[in-house]
N, C-alpha and C positions, 0 to 999 in steps of 0.2 A: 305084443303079439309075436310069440316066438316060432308059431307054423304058417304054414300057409295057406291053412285052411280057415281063417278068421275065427280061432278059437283062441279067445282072448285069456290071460293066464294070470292076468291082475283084477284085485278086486278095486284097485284107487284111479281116477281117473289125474294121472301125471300132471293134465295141462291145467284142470281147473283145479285139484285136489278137493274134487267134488269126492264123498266116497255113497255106496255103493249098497242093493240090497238083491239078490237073489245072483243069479252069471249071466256071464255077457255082461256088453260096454252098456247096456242100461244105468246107468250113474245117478244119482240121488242126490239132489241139492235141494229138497222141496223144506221149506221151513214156514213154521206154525206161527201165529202170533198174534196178541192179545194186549190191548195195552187200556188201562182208567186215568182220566186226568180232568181237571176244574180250572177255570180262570176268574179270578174274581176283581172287579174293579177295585183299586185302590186309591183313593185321591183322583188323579189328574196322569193315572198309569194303569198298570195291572199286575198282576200277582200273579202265576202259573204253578200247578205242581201235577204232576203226570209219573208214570207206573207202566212200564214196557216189559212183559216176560214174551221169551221167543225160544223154541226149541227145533231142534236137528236133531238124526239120529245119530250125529255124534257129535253135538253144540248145544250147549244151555246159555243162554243168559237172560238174567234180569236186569231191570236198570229203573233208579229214580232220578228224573227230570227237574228242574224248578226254575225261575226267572222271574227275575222281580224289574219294573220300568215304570219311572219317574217323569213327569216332564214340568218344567220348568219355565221362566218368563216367556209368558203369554204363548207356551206352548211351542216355540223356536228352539228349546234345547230340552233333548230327553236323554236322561242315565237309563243304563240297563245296565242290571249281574245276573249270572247264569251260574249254578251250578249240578252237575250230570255225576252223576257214582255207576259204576257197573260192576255185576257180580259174574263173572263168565267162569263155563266148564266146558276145558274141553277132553272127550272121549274118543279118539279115535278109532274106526273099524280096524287098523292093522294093528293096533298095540292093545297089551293087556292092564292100561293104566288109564286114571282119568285126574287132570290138572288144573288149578285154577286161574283167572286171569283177571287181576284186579284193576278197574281204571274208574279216576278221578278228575273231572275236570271243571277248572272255573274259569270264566270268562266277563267280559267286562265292555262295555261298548259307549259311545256317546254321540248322539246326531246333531247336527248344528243346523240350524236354518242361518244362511250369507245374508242372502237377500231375496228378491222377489222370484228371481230364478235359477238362485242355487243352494243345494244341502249337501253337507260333508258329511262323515260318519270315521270315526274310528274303533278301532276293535283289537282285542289281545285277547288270547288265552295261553292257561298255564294248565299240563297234562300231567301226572303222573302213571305209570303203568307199571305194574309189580305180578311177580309169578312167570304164568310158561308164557313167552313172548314169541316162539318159534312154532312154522307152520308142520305139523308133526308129519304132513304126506308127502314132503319134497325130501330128497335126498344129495348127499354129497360124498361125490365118489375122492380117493385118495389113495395111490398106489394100488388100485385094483378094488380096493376095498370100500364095501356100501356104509354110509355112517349118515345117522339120523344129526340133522343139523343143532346148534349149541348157542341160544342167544344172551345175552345176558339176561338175567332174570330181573332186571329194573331200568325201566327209559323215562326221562324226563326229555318234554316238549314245549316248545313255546314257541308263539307266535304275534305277531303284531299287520294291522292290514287297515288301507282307508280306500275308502271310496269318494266319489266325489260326481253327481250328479243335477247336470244342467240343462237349464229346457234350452234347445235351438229354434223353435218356433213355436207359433201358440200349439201347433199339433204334433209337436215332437220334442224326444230330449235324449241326449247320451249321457253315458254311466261309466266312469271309467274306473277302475281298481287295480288295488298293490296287493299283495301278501309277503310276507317274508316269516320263514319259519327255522327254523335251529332245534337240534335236541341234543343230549350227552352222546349220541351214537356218532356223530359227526355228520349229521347229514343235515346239508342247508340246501332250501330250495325259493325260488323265484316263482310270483302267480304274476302273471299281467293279465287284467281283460277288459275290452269294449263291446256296452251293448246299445245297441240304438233301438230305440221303439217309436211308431207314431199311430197316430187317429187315424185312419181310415175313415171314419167315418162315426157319431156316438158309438155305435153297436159291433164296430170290427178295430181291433188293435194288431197292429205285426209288429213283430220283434225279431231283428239280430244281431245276434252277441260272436265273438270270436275269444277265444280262451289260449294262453299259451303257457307253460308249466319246463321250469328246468331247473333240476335237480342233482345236487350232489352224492358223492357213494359215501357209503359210512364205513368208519376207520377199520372194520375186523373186513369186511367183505373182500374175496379176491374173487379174481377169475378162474382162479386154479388154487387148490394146495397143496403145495409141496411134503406136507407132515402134519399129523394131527395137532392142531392149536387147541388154547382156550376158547377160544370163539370159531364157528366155521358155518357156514351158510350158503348156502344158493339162492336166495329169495330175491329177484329181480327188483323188489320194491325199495331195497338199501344199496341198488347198485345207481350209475350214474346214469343221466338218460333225458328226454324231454319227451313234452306231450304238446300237442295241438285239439283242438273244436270249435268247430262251427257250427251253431245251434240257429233254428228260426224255432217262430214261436206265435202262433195264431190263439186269438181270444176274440170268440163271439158272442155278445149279450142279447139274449131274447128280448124282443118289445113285441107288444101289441098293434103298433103302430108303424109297422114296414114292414116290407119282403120278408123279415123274418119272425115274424109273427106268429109262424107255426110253431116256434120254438118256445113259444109261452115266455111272458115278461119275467119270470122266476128263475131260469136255467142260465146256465153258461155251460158251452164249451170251450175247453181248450186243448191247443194240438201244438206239439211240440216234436220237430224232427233233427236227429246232431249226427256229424259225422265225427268221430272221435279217432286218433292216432297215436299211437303210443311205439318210442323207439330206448330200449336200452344198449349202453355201449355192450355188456357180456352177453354173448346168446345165451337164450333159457336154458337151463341144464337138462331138461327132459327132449324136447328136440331140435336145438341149434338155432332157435325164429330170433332174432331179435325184433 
């Protein structure tokens, strides 16, 4: 906004690099999407394969889903693999080009039953990501001058995470969790989270969970640059930084046979409220918030 008359002079919206369809901050982030998929039992598991296309007016992607789960002595241990392919295009409203964005991932999981009241679970996956890797509506200033940011064109990711879930009474149990994640950019990050759920009652469960995220910067990102490099970027998402959540989490079951009756024995709802916070060490490059 460069009058003072709220006569807005861009068509990208900075903060969310949402873009945009007629004038004015009116911004456009609405996206379509349509997805087919089947699960079929297999043995003593299941089978999954699923088909996701999604478009923006300036974002395509398609994507095929699949996951295959085994389970094993008397149903105490289950395998699972996963693997996800996507086919992304992005068009941006300010440029006159359109780029593609390729990602692959497999994944791998196993649940243990301990004992009568405890299940572990581990879990890895392995990402590849090839083509335009960079968000095309943010920018990076240098010596005065405007310059569309430069990522590497290929990131490999991986990750490793266990959970471990124990009942504390007959009407309750916590859930505790790791993640640890690395990729070739240099960025490694830390998950921790605790969630507790109990009975209420057959027909009312509550849950709350606390989440906390802290993350490293990745090797080309600066705060500033002093001259045009091979790599250059503003994307807050590769700088250093942590995050925090506190989520509850209500689930009511309809019966015929109580106060909530009205609800019919067939329905559930569920209601879920988080408060989430997110702090980076560089402030944003559009306006100063960390």
């Amino acid at each position: 906004d460069d009058d003072d008359d709220d006569e807005y002079q861009t068509d990208v919206d900075g903060v969310t690099s949402a873009s945009g369809y007629g004038e004015g901050p009116a911004f456009d982030d609405v996206r379509y999407e349509g997805g087919l998929g089947f699960t079929q039992l297999v043995g003593l598991g299941t089978m999954s394969v699923n088909g996701i296309f999604s478009r923006e007016n300036d974002y395509q992607s398609a994507t095929l889903a699949s996951s295959l789960s085994q389970s094993f002595a008397k149903k105490n241990t289950t395998l699972g693999v996963g693997f996800v392919r996507s086919w992304d295009t992005a068009s941006p409203e300010t440029k006159d080009w359109e780029r593609d964005k390729n990602v692959t991932t497999f994944s791998a999981n196993v649940s243990q039953v301990l004992n009568t009241k405890m299940v572990a679970q581990v879990l890895g996956s392995y990402t590849t990501e090839s083509g335009y890797l960079a968000d095309a509506y943010q920018q990076v200033t240098i010596n005065g001058e405007t310059l569309d940011p430069v990522h590497p064109n290929r990131r490999i990711r991986k990750a490793v995470a266990g959970r471990l879930k124990f009942r504390l009474t007959e009407k309750s149990s916590m859930q505790l969790g790791y993640r640890y994640y690395w990729d070739d950019w240099d960025v490694k990050s830390h998950t921790a989270s605790l969630n507790y759920k109990r009975y209420v009652s057959p027909n009312v469960i509550v849950g709350l969970g606390v989440r906390s995220y802290l993350q490293g910067r990745a090797s080309f990102f600066k705060p500033a640059y002093d001259q045009v490099e091979e790599f250059i970027t503003t994307d807050i998402k590769l700088d250093s930084g942590f995050s925090n959540e506190l989520q509850f989490d209500l689930t009511i079951n309809g019966s015929e046979s109580n106060l909530l009756g009205f609800l019919g024995d067939k329905v559930q709802y569920n209601l879920s409220a988080s408060v989430y916070q997110r702090h980076s060490d560089t402030p944003y490059w559009f306006n100063g918030s960390k």
